[in-house]
GUTI-549874 format. One line per 8 residues: their letters; for each residue x, y, z of N, C-alpha, C. Coordinates in nm, 3 decimals. Each point is the difference from the previous one (the first is absolute). Layout:
BEGIN
A	X:Y:Z:X:Y:Z:X:Y:Z ~ ...
% end
This chain:
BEGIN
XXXXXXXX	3.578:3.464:6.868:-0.127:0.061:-0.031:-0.111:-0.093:0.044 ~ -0.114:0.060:0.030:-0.150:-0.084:0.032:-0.053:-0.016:-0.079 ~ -0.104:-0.051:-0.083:-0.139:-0.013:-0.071:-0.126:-0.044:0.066 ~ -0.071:0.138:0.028:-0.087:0.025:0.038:-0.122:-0.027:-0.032 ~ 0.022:-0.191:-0.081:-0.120:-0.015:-0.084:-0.025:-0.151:0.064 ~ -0.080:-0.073:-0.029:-0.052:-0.114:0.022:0.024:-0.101:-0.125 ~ 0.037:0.096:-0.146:-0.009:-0.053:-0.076:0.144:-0.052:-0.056 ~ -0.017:-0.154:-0.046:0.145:-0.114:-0.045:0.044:0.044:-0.101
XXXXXXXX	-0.115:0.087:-0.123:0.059:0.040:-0.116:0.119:0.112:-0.006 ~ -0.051:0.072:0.118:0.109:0.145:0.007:0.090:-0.032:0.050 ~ -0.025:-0.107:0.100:0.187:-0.084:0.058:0.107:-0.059:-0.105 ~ -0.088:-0.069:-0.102:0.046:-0.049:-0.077:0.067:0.087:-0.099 ~ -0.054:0.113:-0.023:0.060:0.118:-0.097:0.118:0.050:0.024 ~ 0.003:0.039:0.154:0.137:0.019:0.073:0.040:-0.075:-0.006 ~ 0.022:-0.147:0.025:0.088:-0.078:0.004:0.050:-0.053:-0.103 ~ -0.060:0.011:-0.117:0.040:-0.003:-0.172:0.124:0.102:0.001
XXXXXXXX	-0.038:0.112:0.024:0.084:0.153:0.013:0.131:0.042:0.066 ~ -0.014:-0.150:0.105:0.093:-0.018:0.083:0.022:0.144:0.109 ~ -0.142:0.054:0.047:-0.022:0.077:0.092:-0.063:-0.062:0.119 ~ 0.122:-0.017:0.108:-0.011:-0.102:0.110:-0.127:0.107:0.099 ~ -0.091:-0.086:0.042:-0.148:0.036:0.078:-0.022:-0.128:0.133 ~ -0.058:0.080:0.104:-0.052:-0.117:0.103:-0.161:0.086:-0.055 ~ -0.151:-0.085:0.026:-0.096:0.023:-0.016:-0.076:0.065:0.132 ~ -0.053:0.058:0.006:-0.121:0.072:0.106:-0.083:0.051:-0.032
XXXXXXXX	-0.121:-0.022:0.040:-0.129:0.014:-0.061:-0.040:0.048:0.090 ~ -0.071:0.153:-0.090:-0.088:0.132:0.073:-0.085:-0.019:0.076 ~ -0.065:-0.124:-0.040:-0.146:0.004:0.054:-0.116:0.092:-0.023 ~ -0.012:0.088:-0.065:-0.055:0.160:-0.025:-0.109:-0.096:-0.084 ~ -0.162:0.075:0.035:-0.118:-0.065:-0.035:-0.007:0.117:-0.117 ~ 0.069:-0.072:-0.152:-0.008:0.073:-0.074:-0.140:0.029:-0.081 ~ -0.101:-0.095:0.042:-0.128:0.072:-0.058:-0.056:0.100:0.047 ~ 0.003:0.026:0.127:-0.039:0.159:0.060:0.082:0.100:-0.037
XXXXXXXX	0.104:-0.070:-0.038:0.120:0.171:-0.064:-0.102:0.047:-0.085 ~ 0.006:-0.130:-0.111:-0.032:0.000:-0.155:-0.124:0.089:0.019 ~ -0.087:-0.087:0.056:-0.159:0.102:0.028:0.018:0.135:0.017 ~ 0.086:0.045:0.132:-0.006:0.111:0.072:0.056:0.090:-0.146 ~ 0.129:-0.029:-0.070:0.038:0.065:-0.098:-0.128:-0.002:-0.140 ~ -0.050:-0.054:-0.001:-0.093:-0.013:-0.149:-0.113:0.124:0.085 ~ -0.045:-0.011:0.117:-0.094:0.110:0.040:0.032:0.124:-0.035 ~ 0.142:0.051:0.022:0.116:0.112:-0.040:-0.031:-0.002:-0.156
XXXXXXXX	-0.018:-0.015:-0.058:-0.041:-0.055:-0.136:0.250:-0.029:-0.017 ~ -0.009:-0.083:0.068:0.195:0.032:-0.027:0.005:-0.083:-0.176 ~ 0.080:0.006:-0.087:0.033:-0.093:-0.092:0.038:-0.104:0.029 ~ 0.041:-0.142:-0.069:0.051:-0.115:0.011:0.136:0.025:0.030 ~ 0.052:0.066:-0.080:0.168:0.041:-0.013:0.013:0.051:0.183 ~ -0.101:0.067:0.009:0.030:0.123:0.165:-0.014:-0.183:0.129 ~ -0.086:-0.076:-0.073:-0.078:-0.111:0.094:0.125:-0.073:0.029 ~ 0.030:-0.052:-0.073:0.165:-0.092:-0.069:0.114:0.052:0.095
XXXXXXXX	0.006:0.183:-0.016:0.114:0.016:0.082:-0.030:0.010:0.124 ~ -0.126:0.039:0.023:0.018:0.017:0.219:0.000:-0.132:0.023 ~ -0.080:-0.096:-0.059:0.006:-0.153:0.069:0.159:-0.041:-0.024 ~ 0.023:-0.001:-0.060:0.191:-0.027:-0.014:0.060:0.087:0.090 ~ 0.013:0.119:0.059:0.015:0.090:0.069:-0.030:-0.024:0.158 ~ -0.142:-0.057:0.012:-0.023:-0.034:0.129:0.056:-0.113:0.059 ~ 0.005:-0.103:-0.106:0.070:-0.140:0.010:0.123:0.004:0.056 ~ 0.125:0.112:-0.056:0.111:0.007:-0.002:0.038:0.078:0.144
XXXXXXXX	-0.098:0.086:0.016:-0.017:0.096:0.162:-0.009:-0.100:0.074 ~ -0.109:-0.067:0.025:0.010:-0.050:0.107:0.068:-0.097:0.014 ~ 0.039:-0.081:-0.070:0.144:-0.090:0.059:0.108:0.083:0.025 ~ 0.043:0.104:-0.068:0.084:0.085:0.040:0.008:0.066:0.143 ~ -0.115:0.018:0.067:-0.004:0.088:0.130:0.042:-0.160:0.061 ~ -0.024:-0.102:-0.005:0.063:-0.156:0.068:0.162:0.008:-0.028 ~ 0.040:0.000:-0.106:0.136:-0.041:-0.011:0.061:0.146:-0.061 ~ 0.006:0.103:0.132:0.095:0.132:-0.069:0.057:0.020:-0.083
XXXXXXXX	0.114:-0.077:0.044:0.137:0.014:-0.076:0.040:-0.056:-0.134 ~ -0.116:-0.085:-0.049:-0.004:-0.068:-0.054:-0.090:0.078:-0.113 ~ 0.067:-0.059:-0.223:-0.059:0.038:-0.060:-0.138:-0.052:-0.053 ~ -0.140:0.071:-0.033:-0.128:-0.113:-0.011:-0.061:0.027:-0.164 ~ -0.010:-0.117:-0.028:-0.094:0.015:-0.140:-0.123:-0.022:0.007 ~ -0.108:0.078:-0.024:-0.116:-0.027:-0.009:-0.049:-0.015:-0.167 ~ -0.088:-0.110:-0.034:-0.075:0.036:-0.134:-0.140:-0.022:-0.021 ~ -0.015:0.050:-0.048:-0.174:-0.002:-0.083:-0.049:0.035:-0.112
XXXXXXXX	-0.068:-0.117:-0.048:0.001:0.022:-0.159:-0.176:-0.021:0.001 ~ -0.055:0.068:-0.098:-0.138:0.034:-0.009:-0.037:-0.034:-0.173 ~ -0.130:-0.039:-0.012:-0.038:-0.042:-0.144:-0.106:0.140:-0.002 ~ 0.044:0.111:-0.128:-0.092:0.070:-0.045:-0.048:0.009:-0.131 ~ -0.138:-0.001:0.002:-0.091:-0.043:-0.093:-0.064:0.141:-0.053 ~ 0.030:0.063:-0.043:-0.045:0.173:-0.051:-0.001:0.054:0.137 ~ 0.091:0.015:0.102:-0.051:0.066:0.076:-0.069:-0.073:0.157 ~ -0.056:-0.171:-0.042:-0.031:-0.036:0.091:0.061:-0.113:0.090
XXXXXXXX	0.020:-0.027:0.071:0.138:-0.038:0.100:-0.095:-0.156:-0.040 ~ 0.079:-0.131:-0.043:-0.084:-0.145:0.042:0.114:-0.055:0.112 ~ -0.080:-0.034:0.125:0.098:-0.089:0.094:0.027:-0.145:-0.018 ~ 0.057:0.002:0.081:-0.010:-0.192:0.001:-0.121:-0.055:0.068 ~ -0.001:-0.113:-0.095:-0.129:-0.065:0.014:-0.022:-0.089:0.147 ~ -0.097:0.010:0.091:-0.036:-0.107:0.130:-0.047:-0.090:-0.037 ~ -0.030:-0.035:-0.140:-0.041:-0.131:-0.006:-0.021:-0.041:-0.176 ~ -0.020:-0.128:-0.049:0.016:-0.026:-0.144:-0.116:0.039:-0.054
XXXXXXXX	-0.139:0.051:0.051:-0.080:0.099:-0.091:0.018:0.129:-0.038 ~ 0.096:0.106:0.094:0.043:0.113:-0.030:0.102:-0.010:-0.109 ~ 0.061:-0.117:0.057:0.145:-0.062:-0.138:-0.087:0.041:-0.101 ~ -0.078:-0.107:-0.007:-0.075:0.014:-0.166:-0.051:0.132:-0.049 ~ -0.057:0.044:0.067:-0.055:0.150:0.034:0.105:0.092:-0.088 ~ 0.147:0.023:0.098:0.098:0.079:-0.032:0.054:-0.013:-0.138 ~ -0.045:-0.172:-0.043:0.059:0.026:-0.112:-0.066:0.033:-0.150 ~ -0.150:-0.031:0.038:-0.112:0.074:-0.097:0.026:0.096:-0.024
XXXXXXXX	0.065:0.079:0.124:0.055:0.151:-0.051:0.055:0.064:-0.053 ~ 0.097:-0.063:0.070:0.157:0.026:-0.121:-0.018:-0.050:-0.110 ~ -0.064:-0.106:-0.044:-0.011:-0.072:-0.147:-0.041:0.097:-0.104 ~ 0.106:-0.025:-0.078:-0.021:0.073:-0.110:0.026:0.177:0.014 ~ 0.128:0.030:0.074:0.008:0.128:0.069:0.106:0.027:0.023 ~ 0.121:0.149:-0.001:0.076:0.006:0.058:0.002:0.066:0.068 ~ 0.124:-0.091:0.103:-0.066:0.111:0.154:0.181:0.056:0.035 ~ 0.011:0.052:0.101:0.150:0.014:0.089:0.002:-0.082:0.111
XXXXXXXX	0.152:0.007:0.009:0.012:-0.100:0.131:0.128:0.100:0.056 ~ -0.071:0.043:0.125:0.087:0.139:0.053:0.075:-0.082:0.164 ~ 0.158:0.001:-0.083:0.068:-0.038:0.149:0.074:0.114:0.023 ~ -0.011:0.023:0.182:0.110:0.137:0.077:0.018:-0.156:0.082 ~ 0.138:0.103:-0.001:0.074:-0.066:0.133:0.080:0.092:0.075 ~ 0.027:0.040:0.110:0.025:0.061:0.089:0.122:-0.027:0.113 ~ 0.095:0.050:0.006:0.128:-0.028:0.070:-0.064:0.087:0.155 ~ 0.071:-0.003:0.114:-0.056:0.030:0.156:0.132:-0.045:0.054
XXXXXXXX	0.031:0.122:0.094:0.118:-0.034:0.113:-0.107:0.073:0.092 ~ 0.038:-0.022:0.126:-0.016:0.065:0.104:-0.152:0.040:0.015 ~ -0.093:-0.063:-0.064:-0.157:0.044:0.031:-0.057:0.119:-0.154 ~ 0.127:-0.006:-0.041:-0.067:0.118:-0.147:0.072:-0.064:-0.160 ~ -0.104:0.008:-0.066:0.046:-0.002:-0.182:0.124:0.052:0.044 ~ 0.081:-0.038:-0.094:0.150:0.107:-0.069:-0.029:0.009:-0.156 ~ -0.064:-0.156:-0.052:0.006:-0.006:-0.143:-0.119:-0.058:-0.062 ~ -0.038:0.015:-0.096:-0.151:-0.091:-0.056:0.078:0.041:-0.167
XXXXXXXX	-0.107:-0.106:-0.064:-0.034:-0.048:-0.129:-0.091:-0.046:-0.018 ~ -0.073:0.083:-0.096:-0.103:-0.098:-0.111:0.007:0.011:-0.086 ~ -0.047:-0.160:-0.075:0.011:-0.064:-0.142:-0.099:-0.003:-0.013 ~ -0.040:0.011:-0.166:-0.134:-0.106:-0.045:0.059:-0.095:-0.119 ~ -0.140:-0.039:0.020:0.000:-0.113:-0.126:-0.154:0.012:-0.066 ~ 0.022:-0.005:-0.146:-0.171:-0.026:-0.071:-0.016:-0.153:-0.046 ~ -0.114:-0.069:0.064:-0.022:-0.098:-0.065:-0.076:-0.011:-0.061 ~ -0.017:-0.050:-0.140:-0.159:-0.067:-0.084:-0.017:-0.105:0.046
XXXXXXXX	-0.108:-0.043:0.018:-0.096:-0.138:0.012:-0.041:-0.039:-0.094 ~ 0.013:-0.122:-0.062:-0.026:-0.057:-0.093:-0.187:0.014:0.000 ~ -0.060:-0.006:-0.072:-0.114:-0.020:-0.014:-0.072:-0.167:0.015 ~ -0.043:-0.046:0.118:-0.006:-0.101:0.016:-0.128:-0.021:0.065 ~ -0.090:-0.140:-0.055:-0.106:-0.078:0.044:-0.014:-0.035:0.143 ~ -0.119:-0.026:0.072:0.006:0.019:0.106:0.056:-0.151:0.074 ~ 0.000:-0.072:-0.090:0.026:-0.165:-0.008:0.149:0.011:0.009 ~ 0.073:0.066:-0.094:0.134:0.034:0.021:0.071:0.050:0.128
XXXXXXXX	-0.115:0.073:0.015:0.113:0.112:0.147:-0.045:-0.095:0.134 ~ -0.134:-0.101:0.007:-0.009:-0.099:0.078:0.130:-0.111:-0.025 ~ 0.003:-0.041:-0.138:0.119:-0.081:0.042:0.151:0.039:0.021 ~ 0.007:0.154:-0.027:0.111:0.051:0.059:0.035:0.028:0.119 ~ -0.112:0.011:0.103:-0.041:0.001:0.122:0.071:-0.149:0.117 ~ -0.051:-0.097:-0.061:-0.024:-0.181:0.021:0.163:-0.037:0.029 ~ 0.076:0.104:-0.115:0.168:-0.045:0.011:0.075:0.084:0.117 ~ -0.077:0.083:0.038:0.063:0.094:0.135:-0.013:-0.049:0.133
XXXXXXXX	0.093:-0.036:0.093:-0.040:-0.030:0.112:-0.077:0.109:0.062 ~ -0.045:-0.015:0.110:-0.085:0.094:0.089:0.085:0.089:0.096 ~ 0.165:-0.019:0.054:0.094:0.081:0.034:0.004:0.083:-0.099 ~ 0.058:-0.075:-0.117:0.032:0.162:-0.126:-0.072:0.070:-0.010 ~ -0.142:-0.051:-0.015:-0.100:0.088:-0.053:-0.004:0.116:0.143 ~ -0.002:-0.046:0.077:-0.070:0.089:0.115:0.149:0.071:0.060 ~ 0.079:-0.030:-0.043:0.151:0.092:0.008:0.036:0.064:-0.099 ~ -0.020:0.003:-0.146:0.101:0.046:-0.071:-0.135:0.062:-0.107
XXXXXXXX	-0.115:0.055:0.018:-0.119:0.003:-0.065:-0.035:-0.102:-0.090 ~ -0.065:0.040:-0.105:-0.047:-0.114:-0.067:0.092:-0.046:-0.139 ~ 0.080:0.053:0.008:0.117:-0.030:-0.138:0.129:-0.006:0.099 ~ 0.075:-0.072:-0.070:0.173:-0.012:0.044:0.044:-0.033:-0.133 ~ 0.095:0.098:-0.024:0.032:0.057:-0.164:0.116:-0.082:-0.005 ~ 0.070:-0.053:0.124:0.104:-0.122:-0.034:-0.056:-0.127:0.012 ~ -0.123:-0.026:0.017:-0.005:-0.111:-0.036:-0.125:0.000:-0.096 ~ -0.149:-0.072:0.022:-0.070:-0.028:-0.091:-0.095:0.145:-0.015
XXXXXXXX	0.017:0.064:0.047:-0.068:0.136:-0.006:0.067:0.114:-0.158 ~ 0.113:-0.092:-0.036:0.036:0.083:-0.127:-0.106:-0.028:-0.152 ~ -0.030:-0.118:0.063:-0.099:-0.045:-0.135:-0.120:0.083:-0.006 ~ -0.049:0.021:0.131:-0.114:0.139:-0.040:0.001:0.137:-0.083 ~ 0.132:0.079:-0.068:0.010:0.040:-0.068:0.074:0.036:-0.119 ~ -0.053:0.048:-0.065:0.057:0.061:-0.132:0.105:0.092:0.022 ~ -0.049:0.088:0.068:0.144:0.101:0.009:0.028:0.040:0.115 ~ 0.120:-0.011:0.051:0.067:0.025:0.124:0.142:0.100:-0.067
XXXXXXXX	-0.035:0.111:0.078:0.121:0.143:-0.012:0.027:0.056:0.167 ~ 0.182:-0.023:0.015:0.032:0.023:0.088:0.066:-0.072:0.095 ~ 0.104:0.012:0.082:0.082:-0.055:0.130:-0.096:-0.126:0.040 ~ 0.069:-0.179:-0.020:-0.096:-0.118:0.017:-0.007:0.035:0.172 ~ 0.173:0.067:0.054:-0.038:-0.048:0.116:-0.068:0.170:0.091 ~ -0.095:0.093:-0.054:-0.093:0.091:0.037:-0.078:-0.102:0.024 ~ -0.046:-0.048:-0.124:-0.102:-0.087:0.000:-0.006:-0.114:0.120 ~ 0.054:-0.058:0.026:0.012:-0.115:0.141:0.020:0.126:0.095
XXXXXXXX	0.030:0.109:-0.016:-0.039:0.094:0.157:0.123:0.049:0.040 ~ 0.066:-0.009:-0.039:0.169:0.062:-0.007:0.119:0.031:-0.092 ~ -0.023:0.150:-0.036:0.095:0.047:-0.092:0.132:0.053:0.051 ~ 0.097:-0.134:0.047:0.073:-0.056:0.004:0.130:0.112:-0.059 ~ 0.014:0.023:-0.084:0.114:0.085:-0.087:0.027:0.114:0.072 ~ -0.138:0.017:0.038:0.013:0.113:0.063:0.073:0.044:0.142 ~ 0.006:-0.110:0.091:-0.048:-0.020:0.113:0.176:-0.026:0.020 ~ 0.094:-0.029:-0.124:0.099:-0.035:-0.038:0.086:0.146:-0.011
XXXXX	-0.007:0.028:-0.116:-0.022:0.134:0.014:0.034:0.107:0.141 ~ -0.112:-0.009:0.065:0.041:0.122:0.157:0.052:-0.074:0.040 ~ 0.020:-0.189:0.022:0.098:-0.009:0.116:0.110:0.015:-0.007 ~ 0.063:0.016:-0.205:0.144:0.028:0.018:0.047:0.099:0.037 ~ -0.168:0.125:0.021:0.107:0.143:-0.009:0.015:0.015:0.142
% end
């Protein structure tokens, strides 16, 4: 199988799972999806699956014969999609937001032979945000390198990103961007 992601966390999930993957990355300029779909007025859930969908296509039309996983996981906030942050003022930004809030964290992932889906899934997850000072979520900020932050949004729920809330409901590994069980699941059938 491929993984059609850039990202170490979703390698790492498979390889916990002991679902053997070589990596290839889409390349797909997923902020013009995102845009072009939010103009559509599309949902987060609809956003989540074509970008996982497109991811998984186009490495697929590269390696035919071959099976492709695409994923994409999206933070929704009533409705409103927050991306990852370009830089540590949006960090702070993103997390004024969420503070004190629960939001979803919507992962699809998408199976591809031959240039087309065969299979998709999506998970969510609800998180609360602790209610926190702005001094706090700065020094929660200070402990993140600038890869994580700008790869994995502004929380990573396996590592110091669990201390930001109170309540977390749902699949840890949706949450890191791959619901995994699942993905387990269709390949036995």
């Amino acid at each position: 199988m491929i993984l059609a992601s850039k990202s170490k966390v979703r390698k790492k999930i498979l390889e916990t799972y002991k679902i053997e993957c070589t990596v290839e990355h889409s390349n797909i300029d997923e902020d013009s999806v995102k845009e072009s779909l939010l103009k559509e007025k599309a949902t987060p859930t609809i956003i989540a699956k074509n970008l996982a969908e497109l991811k998984a296509n186009k490495v697929s039309q590269k390696f035919f014969n071959k099976i492709v996983l695409g994923a994409d996981s999206v933070i929704d906030l009533n409705g409103e999609i927050i991306s990852k942050p370009d830089n540590r003022i949006q960090a702070l930004q993103i997390l004024k937001k969420l503070n004190g809030k629960t939001h979803q964290l919507i992962s699809c992932v998408c199976i591809s032979k031959g240039g087309s889906m065969i299979w998709n899934h999506t998970d969510k997850a609800s998180l609360t945000m602790k209610n926190m000072s702005n001094n706090e979520l700065e020094i929660y900020l200070k402990k993140i390198s600038d890869e994580d932050l700008y790869a994995y949004n502004v929380y990573q729920i396996e590592g110091e990103g669990r201390s930001l809330f109170s309540k977390i409901e749902g699949d840890e590994n949706t949450i890191m961007g791959l619901p995994v069980k699942e993905i387990q699941k269709y390949l036995k059938t």
